[in-house]
C-alpha positions as CSV (number, residue, x, y, z in Angstrom):
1,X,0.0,0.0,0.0
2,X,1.3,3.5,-1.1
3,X,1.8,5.6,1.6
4,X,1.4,9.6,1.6
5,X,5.3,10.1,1.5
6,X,5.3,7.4,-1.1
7,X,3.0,9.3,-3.3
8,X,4.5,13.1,-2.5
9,X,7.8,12.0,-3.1
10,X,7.6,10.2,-6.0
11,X,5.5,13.5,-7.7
12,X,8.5,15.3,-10.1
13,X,6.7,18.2,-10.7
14,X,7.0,21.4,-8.8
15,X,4.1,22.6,-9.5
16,X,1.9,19.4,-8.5
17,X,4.3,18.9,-5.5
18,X,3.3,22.1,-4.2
19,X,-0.3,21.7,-4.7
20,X,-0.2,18.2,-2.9
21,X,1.1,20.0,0.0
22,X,-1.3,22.7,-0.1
23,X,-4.3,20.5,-0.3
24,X,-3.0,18.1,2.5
25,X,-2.4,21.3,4.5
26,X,-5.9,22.1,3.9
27,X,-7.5,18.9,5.0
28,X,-5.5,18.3,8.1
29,X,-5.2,21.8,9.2
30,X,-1.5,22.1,8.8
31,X,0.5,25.5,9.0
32,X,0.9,26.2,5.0
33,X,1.2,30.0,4.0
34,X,3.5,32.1,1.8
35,X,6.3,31.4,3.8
36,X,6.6,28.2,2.9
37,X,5.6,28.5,-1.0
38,X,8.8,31.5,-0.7
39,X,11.4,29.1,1.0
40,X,10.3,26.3,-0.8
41,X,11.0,28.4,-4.2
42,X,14.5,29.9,-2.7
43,X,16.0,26.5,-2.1
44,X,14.9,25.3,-5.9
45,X,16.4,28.8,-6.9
46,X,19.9,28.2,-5.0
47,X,20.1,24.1,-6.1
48,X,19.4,24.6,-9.3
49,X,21.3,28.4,-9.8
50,X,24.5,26.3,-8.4
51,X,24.3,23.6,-9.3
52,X,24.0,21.1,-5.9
53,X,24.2,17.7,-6.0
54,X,22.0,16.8,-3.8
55,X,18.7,14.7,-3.4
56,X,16.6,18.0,-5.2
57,X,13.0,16.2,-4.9
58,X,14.0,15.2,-1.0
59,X,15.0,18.7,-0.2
60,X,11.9,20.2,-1.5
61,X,9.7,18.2,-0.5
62,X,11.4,19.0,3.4
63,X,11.1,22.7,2.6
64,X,6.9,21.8,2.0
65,X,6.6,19.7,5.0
66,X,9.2,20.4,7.8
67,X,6.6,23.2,9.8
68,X,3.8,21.1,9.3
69,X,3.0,21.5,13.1
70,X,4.2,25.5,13.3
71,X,1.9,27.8,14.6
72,X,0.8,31.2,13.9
73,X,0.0,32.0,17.2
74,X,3.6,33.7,18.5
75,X,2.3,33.9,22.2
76,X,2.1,29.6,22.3
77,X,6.2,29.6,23.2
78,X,5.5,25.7,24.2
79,X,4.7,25.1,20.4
80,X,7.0,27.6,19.0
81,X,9.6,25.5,20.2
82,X,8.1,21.7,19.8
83,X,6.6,22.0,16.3
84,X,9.5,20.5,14.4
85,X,9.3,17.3,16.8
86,X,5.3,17.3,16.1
87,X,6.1,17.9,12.4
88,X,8.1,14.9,12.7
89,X,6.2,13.0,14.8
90,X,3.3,13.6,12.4
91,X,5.3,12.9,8.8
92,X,6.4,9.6,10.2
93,X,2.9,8.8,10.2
94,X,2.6,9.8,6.6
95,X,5.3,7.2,6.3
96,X,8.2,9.4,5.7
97,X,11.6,7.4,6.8
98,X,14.0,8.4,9.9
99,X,16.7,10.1,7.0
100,X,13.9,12.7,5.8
101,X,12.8,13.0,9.1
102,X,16.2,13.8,10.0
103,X,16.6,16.4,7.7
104,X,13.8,18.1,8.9
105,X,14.7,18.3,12.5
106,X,17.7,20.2,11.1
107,X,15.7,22.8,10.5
108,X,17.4,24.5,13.5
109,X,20.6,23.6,15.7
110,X,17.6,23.4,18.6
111,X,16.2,20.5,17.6
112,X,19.2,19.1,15.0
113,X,21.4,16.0,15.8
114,X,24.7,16.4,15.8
115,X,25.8,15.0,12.4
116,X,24.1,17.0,9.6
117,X,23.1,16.3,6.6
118,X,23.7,18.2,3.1
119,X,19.6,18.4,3.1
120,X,19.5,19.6,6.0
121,X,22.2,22.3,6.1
122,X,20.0,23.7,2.7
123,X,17.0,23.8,4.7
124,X,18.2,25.7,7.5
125,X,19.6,28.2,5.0
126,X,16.6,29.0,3.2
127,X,14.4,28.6,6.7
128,X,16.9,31.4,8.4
129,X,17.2,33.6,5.6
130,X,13.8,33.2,3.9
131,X,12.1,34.2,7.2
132,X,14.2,37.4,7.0
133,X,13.2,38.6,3.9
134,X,9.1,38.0,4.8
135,X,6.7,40.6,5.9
136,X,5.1,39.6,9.8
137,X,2.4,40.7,11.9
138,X,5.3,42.0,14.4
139,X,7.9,42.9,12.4
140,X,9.0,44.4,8.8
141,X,11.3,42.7,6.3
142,X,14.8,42.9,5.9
143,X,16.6,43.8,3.2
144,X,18.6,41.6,1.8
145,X,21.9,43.4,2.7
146,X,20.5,43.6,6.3
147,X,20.0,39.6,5.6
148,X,23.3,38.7,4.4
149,X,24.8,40.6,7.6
150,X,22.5,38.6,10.2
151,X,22.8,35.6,8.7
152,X,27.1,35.7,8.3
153,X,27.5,37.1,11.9
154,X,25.3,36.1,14.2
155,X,22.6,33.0,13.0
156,X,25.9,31.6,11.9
157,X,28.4,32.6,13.3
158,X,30.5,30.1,15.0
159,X,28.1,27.0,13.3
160,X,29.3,25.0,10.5
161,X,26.6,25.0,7.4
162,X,28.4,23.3,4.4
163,X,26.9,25.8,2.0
164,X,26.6,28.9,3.7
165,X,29.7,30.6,1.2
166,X,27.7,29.1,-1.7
167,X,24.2,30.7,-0.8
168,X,25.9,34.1,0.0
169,X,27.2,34.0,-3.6
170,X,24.0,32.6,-4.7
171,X,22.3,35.5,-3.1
172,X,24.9,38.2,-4.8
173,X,24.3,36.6,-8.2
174,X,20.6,37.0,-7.9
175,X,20.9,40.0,-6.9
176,X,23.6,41.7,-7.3
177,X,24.5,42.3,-3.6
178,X,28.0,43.0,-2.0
179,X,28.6,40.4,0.1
């Protein structure tokens, strides 16, 4: 019997991908909004702009799923800081296996084990900045320059992310920033 990570994973379209997401978000009353649509698109953007080799249909797929659990109320600091073991929790369900579990958790260096994966480092690249760049409730955007400073001296400074001086030229060749 196909199971839902079966069917999501094996799906090689973007487009569809992101639409099975979207509906599955909708019937289970997952957290889905732009955010995830944006980050999802900046880590396609950065794997395929340079050229990673890398699992691209795992990663993405991550990107769609890993804050399954988040929520958008920012006063709930109890789930704030337990929805990427719900997430998990809930994708192994779906039948996802411990590796893409394990990429998800790496989301953050909170909840990540201490051997990291190439998946995982991408998604906690595109999770920090991405959230960054995005309009909120209680806070403005950004700019990328403003970005490219947090994320180089203090969300990573002192942590090893194996393609941290690959998005940062990434970013500049998308736009043209001085890193």
């Amino acid at each position: 019997m196909e199971t839902f990570a079966d069917y999501i994973l094996s799906e090689e379209d973007y487009t569809r991908k992101i639409e099975i997401a979207y509906y599955l978000s909708k019937k289970e009353r997952l957290f889905f909004d732009k955010s995830v649509a944006f980050k999802t698109e900046l880590a396609r953007l950065f794997i395929d702009t340079m050229k990673i080799d890398i699992d691209r249909n795992l990663v993405l797929t991550a990107c769609l799923l890993y804050a399954c659990k988040k929520t958008t109320n920012l006063s709930d600091l109890v789930n704030i800081e337990e929805y990427v073991y719900d997430g998990v929790e809930y994708l192994e369900c779906l039948g996802f296996n411990d590796y893409f579990c394990n990429v998800c958790k790496q989301v953050n260096r909170n909840t990540s084990p201490a051997k990291r994966t190439k998946e995982g480092d991408i998604l906690e690249l595109v999770d920090n900045f991405g959230e960054m760049l995005l309009e909120k409730d209680n806070s403005k955007a950004f700019s990328i320059d403003d970005a490219i400073i947090l994320l180089k001296h203090k969300d990573f400074k002192g942590e090893s992310n194996q393609y941290l001086d690959k998005f940062l030229k990434f970013v500049n060749l998308e736009e043209g920033v001085a890193i």
